[in-house]
C-alpha positions as CSV (number, residue, x, y, z in Angstrom):
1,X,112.9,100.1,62.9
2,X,110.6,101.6,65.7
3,X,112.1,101.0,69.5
4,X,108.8,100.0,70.4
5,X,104.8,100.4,70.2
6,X,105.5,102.8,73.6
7,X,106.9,105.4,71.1
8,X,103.6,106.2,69.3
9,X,101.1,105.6,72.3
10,X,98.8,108.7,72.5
11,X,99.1,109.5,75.1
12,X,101.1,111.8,77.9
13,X,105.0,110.8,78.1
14,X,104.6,109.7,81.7
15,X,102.6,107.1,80.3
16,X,104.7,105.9,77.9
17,X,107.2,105.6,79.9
18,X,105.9,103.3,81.8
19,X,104.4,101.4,78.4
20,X,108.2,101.3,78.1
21,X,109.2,99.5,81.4
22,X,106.2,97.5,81.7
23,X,107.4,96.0,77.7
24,X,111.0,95.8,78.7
25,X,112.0,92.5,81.2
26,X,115.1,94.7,81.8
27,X,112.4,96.7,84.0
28,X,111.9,94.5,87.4
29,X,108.3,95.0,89.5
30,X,109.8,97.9,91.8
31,X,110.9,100.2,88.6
32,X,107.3,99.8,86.6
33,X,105.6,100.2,90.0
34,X,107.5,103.7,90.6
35,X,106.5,104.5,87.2
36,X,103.2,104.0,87.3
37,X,103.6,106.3,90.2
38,X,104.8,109.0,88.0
39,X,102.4,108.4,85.3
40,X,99.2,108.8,88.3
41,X,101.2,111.5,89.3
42,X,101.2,113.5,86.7
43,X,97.3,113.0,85.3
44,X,96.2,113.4,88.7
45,X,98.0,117.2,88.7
46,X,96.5,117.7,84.8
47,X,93.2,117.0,85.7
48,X,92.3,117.5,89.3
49,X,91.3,120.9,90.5
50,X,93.1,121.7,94.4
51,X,89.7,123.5,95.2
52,X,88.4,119.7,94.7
53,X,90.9,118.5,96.8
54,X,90.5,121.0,99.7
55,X,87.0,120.4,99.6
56,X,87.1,116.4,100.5
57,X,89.5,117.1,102.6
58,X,87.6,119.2,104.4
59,X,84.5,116.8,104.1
60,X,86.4,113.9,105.2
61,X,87.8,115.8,108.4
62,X,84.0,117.0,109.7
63,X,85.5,120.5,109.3
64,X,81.7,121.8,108.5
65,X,80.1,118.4,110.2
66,X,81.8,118.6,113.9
67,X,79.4,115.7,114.8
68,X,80.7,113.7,111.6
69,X,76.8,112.7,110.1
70,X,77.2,110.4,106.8
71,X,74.0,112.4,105.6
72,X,76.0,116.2,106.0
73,X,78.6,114.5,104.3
74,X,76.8,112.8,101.4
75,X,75.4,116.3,100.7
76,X,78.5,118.4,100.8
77,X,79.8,115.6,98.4
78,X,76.8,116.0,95.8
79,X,77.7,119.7,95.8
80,X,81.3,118.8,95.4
81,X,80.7,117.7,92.1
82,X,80.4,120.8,90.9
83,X,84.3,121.2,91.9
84,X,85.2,117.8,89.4
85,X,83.5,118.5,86.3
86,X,85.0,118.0,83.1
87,X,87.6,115.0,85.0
88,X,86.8,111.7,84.7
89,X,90.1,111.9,87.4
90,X,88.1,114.2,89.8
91,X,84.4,112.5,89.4
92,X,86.1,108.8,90.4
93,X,87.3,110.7,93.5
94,X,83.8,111.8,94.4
95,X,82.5,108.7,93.5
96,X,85.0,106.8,95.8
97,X,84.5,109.7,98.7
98,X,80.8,108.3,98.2
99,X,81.5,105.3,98.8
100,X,83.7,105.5,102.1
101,X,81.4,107.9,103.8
102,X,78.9,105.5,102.8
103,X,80.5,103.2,104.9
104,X,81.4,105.6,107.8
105,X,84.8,106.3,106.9
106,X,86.1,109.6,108.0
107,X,89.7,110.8,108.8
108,X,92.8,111.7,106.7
109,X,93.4,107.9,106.2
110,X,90.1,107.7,104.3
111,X,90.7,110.4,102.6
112,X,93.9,109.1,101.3
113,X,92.2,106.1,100.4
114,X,89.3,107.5,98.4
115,X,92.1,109.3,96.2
116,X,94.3,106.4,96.1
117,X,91.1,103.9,95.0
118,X,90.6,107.0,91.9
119,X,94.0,106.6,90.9
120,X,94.0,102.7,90.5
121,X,91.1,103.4,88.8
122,X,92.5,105.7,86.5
123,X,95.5,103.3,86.3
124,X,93.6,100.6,85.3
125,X,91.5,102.8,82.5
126,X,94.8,103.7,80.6
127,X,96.4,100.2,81.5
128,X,93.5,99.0,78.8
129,X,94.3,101.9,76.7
130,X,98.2,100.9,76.7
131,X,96.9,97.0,75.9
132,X,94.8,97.9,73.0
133,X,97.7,100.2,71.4
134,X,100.2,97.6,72.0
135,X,98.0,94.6,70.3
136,X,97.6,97.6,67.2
137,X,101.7,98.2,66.9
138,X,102.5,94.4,68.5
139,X,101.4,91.1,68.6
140,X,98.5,89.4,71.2
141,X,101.8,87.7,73.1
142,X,103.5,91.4,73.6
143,X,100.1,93.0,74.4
144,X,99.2,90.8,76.9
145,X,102.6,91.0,78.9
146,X,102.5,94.2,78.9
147,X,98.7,94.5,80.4
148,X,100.1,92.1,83.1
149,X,102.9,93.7,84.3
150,X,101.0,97.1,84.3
151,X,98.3,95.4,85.9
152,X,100.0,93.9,88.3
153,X,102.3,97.4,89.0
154,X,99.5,99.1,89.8
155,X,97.7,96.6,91.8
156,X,101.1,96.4,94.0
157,X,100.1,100.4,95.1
158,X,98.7,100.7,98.7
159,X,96.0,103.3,98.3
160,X,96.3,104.9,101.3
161,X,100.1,106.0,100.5
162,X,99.5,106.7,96.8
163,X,96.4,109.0,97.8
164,X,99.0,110.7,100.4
165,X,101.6,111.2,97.8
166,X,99.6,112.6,95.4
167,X,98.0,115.3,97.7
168,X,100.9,116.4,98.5
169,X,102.9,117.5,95.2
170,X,106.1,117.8,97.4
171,X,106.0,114.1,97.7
172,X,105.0,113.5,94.4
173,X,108.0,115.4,92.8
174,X,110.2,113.4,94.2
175,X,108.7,110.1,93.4
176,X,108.9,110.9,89.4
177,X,111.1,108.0,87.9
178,X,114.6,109.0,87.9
179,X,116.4,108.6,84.8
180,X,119.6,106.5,85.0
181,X,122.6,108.8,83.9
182,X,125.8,107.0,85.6
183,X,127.6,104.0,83.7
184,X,127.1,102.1,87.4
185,X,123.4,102.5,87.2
186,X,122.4,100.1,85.4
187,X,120.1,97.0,85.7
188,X,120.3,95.7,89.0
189,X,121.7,92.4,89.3
């Protein structure tokens, strides 16, 4: 007997992790959220390039546009796309950057935003990916629970920290899920 549909979900272990906690009611709302953490976390270092990342950075902080002109920045942004082919990760970040210079934003904070908004993005891509598996291997019942709590896991994210922790990979290490190893750590009561 399989321990669950989570086992043979193709896709990267991060993921199925949290497949995993977001299947198991053992798992409250604060352990599935840090794992979808872990699980952005760890697509967003497989797929994004850091000459992407420099380069909105750089964008969003006027360091070429002093005088912080939407229309500069739109432009450096259409030639940042050059930086995120070949990620779906990367182009949603362009796309978001679009979108908030659009709207005036500049500054570290919308930076942090515009990859935060990408990663709940992603999240929610492979969120439908982990339903569809899960009503394959499972039942409608399990499948939908599952999409829920995943759902609702990633929708708990602020986008403004998640963008900040996953630019900076020293941050991000340390928000991987921990693995409980101690006979005291278990489900918290």
């Amino acid at each position: 007997m399989s321990d669950g549909p989570h086992r043979s979900l193709p896709m990267r272990k991060p993921w199925r992790e949290l497949a995993k906690r977001g299947d198991q009611g053992t798992y409250d709302a604060e352990q599935v959220a840090e794992a979808a953490v872990g699980a952005l976390a760890s697509d967003f270092k497989n797929e994004v390039k850091w000459s992407l990342i420099d380069a909105l950075k750089s964008i969003f902080t006027g360091r070429d546009n002093s005088l912080g002109l939407p229309e500069i920045a739109l432009q450096e942004l259409e030639n940042a796309k050059v930086l995120a082919a070949g990620s779906v990760f990367g182009m949603n970040a362009v796309a978001w950057s679009i979108e908030l210079i659009t709207e005036g934003r500049f500054g570290l904070d919308a930076f942090h935003d515009a990859i935060g908004l990408a990663a709940k993005m992603r999240g929610f891509a492979n969120v439908r990916s982990v339903e569809e598996h899960y009503l394959r291997e499972s039942n409608p019942r399990r499948s939908d629970n599952v999409s829920k709590r995943l759902h609702a896991a990633i929708s708990s994210l602020s986008e403004g920290r998640l963008g900040s922790m996953l630019v900076a990979p020293e941050l991000a290490k340390t928000r991987r899920p921990q693995k409980k190893t101690h006979l005291d750590e278990g489900v918290p009561l």
